[in-house]
C-alpha positions in Angstrom: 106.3 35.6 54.9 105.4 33.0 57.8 101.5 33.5 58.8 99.9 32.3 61.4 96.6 31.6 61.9 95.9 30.8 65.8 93.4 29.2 67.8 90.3 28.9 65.6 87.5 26.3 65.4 88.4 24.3 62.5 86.0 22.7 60.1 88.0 20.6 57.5 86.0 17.5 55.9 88.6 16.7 53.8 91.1 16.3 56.0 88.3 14.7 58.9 88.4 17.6 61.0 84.6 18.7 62.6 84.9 21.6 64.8 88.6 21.3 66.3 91.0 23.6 67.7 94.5 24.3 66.2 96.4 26.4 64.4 97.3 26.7 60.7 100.7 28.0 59.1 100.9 29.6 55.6 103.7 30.2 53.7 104.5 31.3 49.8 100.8 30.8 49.2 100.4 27.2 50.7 99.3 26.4 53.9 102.1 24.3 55.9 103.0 21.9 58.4 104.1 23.6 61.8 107.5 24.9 61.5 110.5 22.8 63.5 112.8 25.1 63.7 111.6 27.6 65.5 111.7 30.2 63.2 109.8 33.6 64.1 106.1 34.1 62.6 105.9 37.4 60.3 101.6 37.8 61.2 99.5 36.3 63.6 95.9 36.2 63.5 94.4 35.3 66.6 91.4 33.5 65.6 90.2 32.1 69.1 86.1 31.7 69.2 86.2 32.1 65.5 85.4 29.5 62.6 87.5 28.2 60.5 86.7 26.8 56.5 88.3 26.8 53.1 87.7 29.2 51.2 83.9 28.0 49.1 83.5 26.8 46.0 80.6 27.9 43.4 81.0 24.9 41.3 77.7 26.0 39.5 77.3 29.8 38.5 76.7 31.3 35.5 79.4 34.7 35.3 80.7 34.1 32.3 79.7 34.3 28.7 78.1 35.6 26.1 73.9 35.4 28.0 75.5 37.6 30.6 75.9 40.4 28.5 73.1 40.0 26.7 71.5 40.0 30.4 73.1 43.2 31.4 71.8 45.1 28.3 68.5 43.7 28.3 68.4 44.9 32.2 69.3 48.4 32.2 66.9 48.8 35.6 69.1 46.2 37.3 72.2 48.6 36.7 70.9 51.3 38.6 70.9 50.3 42.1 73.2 48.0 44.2 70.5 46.6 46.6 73.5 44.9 48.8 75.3 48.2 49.5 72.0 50.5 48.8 74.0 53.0 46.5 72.7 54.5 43.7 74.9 53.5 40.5 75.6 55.1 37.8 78.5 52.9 36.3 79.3 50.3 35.1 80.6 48.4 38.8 77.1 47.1 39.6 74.2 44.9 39.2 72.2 42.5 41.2 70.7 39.4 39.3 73.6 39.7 36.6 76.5 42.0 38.1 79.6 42.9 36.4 82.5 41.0 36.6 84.4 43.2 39.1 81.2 43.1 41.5 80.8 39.5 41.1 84.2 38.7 42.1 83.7 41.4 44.9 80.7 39.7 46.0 81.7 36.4 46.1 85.4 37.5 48.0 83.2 39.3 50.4 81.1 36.5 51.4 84.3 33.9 51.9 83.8 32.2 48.0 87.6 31.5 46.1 86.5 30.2 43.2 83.6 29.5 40.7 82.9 27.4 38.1 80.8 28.8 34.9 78.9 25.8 34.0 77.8 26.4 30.2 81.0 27.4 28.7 80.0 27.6 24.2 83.2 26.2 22.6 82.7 28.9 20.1 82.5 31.3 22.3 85.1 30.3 24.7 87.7 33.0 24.1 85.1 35.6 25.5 83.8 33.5 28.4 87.1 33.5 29.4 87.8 36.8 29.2 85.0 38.0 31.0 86.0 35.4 33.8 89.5 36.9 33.4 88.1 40.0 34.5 86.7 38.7 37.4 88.9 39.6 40.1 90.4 37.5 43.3 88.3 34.1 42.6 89.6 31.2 40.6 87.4 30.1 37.7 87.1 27.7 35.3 84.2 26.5 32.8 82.5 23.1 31.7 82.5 23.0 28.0 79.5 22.5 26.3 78.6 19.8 23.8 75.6 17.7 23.0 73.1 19.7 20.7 76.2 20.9 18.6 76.2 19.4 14.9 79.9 18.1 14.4 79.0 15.9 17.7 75.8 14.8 16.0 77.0 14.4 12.5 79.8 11.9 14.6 76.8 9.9 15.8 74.9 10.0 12.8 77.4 8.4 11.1 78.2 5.6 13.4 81.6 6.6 14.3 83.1 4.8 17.1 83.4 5.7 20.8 87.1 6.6 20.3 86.6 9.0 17.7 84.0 10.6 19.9 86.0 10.9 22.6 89.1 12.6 20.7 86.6 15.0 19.6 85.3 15.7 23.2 89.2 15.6 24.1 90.4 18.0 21.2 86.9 20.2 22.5 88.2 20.5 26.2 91.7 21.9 25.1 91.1 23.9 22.0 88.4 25.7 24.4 90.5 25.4 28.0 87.9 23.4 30.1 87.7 21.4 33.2 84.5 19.9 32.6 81.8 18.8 29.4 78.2 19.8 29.9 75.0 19.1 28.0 72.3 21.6 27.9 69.1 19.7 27.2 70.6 16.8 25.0 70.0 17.6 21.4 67.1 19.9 22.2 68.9 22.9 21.4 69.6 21.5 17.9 66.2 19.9 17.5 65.1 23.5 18.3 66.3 24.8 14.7 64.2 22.1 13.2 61.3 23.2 14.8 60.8 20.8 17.5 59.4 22.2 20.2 59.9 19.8 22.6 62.5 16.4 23.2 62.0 13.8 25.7 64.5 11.4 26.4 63.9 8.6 24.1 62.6 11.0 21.3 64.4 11.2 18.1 65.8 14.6 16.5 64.0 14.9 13.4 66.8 15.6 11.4 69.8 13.6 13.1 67.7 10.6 14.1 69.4 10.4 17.8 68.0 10.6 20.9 68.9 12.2 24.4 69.6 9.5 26.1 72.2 8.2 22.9 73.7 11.4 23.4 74.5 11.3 27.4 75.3 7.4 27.6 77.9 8.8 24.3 79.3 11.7 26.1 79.5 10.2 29.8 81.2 7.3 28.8 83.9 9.8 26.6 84.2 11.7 29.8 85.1 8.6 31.7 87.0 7.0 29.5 89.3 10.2 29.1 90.0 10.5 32.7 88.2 13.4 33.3 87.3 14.0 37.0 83.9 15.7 36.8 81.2 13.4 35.6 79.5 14.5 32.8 77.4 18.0 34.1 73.6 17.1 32.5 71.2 20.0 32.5 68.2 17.2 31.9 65.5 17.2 29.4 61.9 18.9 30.1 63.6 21.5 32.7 60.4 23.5 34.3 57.8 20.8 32.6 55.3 19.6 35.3 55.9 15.8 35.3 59.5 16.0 34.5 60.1 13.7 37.5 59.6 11.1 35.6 62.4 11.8 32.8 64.7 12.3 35.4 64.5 9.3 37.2 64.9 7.9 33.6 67.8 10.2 32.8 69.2 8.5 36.1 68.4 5.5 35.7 69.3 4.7 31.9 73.2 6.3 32.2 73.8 2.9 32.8 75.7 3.3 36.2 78.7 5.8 34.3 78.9 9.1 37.0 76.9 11.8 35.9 76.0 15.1 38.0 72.9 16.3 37.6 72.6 20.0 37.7 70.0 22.9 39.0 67.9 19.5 40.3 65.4 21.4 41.7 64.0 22.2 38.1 63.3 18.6 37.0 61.4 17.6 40.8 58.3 18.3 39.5 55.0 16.0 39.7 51.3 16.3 38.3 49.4 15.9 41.7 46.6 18.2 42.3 44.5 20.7 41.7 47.0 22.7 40.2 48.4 20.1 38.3 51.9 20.5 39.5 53.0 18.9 43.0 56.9 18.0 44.2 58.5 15.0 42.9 61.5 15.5 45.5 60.9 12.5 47.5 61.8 9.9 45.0 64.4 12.2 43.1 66.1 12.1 46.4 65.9 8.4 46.8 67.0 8.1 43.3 70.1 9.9 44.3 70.5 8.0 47.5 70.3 4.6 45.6 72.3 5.2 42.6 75.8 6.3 43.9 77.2 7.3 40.5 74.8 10.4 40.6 75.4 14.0 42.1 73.6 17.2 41.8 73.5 20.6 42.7 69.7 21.9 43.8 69.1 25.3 41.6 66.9 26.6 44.9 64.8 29.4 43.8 64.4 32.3 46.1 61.7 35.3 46.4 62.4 38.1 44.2 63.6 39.9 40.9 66.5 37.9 38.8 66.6 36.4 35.3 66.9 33.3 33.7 69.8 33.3 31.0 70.5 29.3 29.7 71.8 27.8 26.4 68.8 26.2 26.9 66.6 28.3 23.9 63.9 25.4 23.6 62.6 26.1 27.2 63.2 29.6 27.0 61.3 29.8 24.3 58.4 28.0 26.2 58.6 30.0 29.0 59.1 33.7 27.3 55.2 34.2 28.2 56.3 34.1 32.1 58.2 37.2 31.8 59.1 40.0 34.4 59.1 42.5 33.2 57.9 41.7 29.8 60.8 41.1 27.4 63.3 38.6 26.1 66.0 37.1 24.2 65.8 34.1 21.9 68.5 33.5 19.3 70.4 31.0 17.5 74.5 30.7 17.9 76.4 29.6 15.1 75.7 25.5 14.4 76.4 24.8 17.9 73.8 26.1 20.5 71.5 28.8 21.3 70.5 31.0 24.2 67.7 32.6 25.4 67.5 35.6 28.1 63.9 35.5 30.4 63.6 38.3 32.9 62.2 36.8 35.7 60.6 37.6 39.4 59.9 34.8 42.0 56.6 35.5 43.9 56.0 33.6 47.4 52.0 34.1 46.8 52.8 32.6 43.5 51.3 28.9 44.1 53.8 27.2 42.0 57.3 29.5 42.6 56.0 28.5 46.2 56.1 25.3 45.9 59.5 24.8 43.9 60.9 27.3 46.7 59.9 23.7 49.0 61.3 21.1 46.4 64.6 22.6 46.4 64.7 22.5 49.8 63.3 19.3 50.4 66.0 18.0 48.3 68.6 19.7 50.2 67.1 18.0 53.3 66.4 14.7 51.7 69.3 13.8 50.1 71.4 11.9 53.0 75.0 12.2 51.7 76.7 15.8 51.6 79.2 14.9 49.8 77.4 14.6 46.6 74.8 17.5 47.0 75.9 20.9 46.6 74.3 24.8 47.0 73.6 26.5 44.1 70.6 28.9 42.8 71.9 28.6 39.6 72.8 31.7 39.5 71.1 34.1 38.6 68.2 31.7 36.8 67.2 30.7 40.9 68.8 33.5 42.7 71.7 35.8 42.2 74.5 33.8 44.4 74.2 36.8 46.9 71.2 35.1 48.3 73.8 32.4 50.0 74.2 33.3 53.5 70.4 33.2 53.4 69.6 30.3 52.0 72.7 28.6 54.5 70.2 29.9 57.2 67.3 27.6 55.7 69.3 24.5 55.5 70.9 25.0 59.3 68.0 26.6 61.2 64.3 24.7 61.5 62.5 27.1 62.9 63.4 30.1 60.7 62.2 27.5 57.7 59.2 26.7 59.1 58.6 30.3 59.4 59.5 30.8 56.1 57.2 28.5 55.1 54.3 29.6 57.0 54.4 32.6 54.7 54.2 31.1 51.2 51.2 30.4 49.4 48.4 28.6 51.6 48.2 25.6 48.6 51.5 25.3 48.3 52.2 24.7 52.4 49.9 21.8 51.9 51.9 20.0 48.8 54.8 20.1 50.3 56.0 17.6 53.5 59.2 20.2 54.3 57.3 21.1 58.4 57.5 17.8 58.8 61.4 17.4 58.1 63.9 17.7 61.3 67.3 17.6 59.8 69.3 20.9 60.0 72.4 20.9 58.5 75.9 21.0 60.5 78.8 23.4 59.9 80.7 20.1 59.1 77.8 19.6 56.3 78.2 22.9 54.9 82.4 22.7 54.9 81.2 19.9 52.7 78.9 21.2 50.2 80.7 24.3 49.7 84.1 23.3 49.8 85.6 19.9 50.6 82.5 18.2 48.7 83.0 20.6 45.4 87.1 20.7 45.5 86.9 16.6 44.7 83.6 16.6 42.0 85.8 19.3 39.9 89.0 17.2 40.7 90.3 20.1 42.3 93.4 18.6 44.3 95.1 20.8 46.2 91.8 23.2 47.1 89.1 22.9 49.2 91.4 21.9 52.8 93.3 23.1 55.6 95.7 20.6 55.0 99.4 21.0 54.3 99.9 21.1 50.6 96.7 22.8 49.7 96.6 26.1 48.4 96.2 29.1 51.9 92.4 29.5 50.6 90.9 30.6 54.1 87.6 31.9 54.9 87.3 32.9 59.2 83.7 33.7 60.4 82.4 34.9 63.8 80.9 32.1 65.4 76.2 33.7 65.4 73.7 31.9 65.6 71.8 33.7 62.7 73.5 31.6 60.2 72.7 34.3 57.7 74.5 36.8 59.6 77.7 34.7 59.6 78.1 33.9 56.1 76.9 36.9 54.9 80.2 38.9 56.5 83.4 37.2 57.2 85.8 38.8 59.8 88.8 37.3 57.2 89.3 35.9 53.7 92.6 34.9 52.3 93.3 33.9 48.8 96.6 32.0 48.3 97.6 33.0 51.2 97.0 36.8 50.8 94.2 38.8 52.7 91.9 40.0 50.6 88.5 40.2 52.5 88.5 41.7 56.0 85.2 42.4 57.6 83.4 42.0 54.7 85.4 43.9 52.9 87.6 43.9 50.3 91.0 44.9 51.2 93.4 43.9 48.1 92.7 42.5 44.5 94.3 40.0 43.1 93.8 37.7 40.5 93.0 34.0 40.6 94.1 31.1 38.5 91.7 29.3 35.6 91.5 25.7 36.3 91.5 23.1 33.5 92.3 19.4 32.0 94.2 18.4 29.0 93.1 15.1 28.0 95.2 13.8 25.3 93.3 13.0 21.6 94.6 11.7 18.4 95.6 14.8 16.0 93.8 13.3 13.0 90.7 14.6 14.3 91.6 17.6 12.8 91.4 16.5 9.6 87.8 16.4 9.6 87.6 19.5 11.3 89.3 21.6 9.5 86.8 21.2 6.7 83.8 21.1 8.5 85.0 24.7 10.1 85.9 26.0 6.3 82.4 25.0 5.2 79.8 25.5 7.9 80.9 28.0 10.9 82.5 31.5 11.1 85.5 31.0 12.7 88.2 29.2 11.6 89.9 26.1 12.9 93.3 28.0 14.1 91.1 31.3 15.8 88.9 28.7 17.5 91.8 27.5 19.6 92.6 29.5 22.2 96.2 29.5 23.5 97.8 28.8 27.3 99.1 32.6 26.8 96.0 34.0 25.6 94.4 33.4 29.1 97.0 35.1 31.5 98.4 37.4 29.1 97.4 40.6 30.8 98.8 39.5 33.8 95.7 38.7 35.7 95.4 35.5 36.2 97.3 32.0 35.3 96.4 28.1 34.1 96.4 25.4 35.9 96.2 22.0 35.0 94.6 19.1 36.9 96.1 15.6 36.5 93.0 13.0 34.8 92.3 9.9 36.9 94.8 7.7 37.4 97.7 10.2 36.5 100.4 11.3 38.9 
């Protein structure tokens, strides 16, 4: 079927297009050059006085994996309602802070999103992460794999080995558990947790593997590198929440030693000691850091006002923060030798002086940071806001004077740490094509997403031109997903099932020869069950792989 698309205002940063007229083809799921020959269109869309993007990327959301579920059932309450469509549930289609799987991938349809990326993916606990993804309808997916707290890794660097065997290990990781990505969740934190530290700073040595944080990203970012992989290595920093982490993350930046490394949920390591309350926004030089060091991205983690919770891999902070629960109960527990996880309900309070003032970090970030291309929207979801809370926090970046009114309601103290009144910039549509889309497709090394161009995959998302930002990306009038419709005003109008995206980086076999033992002796699984097969992922007939080429393939 020939589709076209006709007469809408075009925003395509990839491709250099900001705001133009023109038409766009679509055929057998691709979008295409105009036809030649004259051959009759099947549908047309007349899009004139509409915008037109890409469908968005979440490269940074947490719907996926075992916290999740251990989210859901610790939540019961945030079963029972579906605040968005104000129905009373009793099923289990519904959720708000952690939704099920089919209302996440409703949610994100309905608001123009085509894929996500689940950034804390447990190697041992891949084959469920992915299935749970798998169940996620009409959005892509994909996961970053994580490593740097678990013991095989830390054994390895223990024992000297060499930057090749690490990086077959990282290697034989990302395939055996289908990633596109490796992550580190406080580096060797969550392992120095077992051993009773409570705390690990950069240059601070695990007690019982005698490495440091900073060893263990300069290890792992130069692996990812050196494998080809496209996404720099995904840090979740050291100290995340800690007043005066600012510091250790202008370290964590500046000891990586120029390799690219994205910096995730940013927002959660801004944070200075400064007055009275001891807590003040370190934003200001985390953006220049960013600015000056062009090997760094980072997604924000902005917090808005209201009920969520905080579900991380991250069980040393958890831990430290259990006491802040809302309402009063949470998870802490170990997983196997390889990470942990910890569950903290949690609700966001604008008369709260400090959730004020991170709500003013984040978005002085946002607004600080000059390039767009290597800052992207995220909440974090749900630890900052469930990813519902887009559209609204799109309005905020775009629209001055709605901040500013914002911000005259927060807490009195925390308007007067914060220098975000005094900041013009609003973003463009062009800058939000970026950060959502064209920006995201090329830090994943997504290549034929995240454009209008011919080639790319017919991922289209068409608003109504309003003015009220949040009104326009809360309801698009069309969404189509490889070329299909799927969304149409707001609504969804067809499931289908999106493709998980991934790299194969090649590794020398032998590793398992060490592996195999280590599995026999220490974990539960073994080393054949820990592997999870091409079939295994699209077996049911929902959803396919797709491999991305490393840099500097064809």
């Amino acid at each position: 079927m020939l589709i076209k698309l006709t007469g809408g205002t075009v925003y395509d940063p990839a491709s250099g297009i900001d705001g133009q007229q023109q038409d766009i083809y679509v055929q057998d799921g691709r979008i295409i050059d105009a036809p030649k020959d004259g051959r009759p269109v099947d549908k047309e869309y007349d899009l004139r006085g509409k915008v037109v993007m890409s469908g968005a990327i979440d490269m940074h959301t947490h719907i996926g994996g075992g916290k999740g579920n251990i989210a859901r059932t610790l939540l019961p309450e945030d079963h029972r309602q579906d605040p968005v469509h104000r129905t009373s549930i009793t099923r289990s289609g519904n959720g708000h802070a952690m939704p099920s799987t089919y209302v996440a991938g409703y949610r994100y349809a309905e608001m123009g999103y085509t894929a996500c990326f689940e950034p804390a993916v447990l190697p041992i606990n891949a084959r469920q992460a992915h299935m749970e993804m798998g169940d996620t309808p009409i959005v892509d997916k994909g996961g970053y794999v994580m490593l740097g707290s678990d013991d095989f890794l830390l054994r390895m660097m223990t024992a000297n080995k060499d930057q090749k065997a690490i990086n077959d290990y990282v290697a034989w990781t990302l395939n055996a558990a289908k990633g596109i990505g490796i992550k580190v969740v406080n580096a060797g934190g969550i392992n120095a947790f077992k051993f009773n530290q409570r705390k690990l700073d950069l240059d601070e040595k695990n007690s019982h593997y005698d490495v440091t944080p900073r060893q263990i990203l300069q290890t792992l970012a130069r692996a990812v590198k050196e494998l080809g992989i496209t996404h720099p290595l995904h840090v979740h920093g050291c100290n995340l929440g800690v007043p005066g982490n600012l510091e250790t993350t202008l370290n964590t930046i500046q000891g990586i030693d120029g390799l690219p490394m994205h910096l995730t949920h940013i927002q959660f390591h801004s944070y200075g000691t400064e007055g009275d309350f001891k807590f003040s926004s370190g934003a200001a030089q985390i953006a220049e850091a960013i600015n000056n060091n062009k090997n760094i991205t980072a997604d924000v983690g902005q917090i808005l006002f209201g009920q969520t919770v905080t579900a991380s891999g991250d069980n040393m902070r958890q831990h430290a923060n259990h006491r802040f629960a809302s309402p009063n109960k949470w998870v802490c527990m170990d997983i196997e030798c390889d990470a942990g996880c910890g569950v903290v309900p949690f609700k966001y309070k604008d008369q709260n002086f400090v959730n004020a003032l991170q709500w003013a970090i984040g978005l002085e970030i946002f607004l600080l940071v000059e390039d767009p291309w290597r800052i992207f929207l995220t909440t974090d979801h749900p630890n900052g806001a469930p990813f519902t809370s887009y559209p609204h926090l799109i309005r905020l970046l775009m629209d001055r004077s709605f901040r500013n009114d914002m911000l005259a309601t927060i807490h009195p103290e925390a308007q007067k740490m914060t220098t975000l009144a005094s900041i013009e910039r609003e973003y463009t549509l062009n800058e939000i094509a970026i950060m959502t889309r064209a920006g995201a497709a090329r830090i994943i090394g997504l290549k034929d997403r995240g454009a209008l161009s011919a080639g790319n995959f017919a991922d289209i998302t068409v608003y109504t031109e309003n003015a009220d930002r949040q009104t326009m990306f809360t309801k698009p009038d069309y969404v189509f997903k490889d070329g299909e419709l799927v969304v149409k005003d707001g609504e969804v109008v067809k499931v289908t099932w999106g493709t998980t995206h991934i790299v194969k980086p090649d590794y020398d076999l032998s590793i398992e020869k060490d592996l195999k033992p280590y599995f026999d002796k220490y974990l539960t699984m073994k080393l054949g069950n820990f592997k999870i097969s091409d079939d295994e992922i699209s077996e049911d007939g929902r959803g396919s792989l797709t491999a991305h080429p490393l840099r500097g393939a064809a």
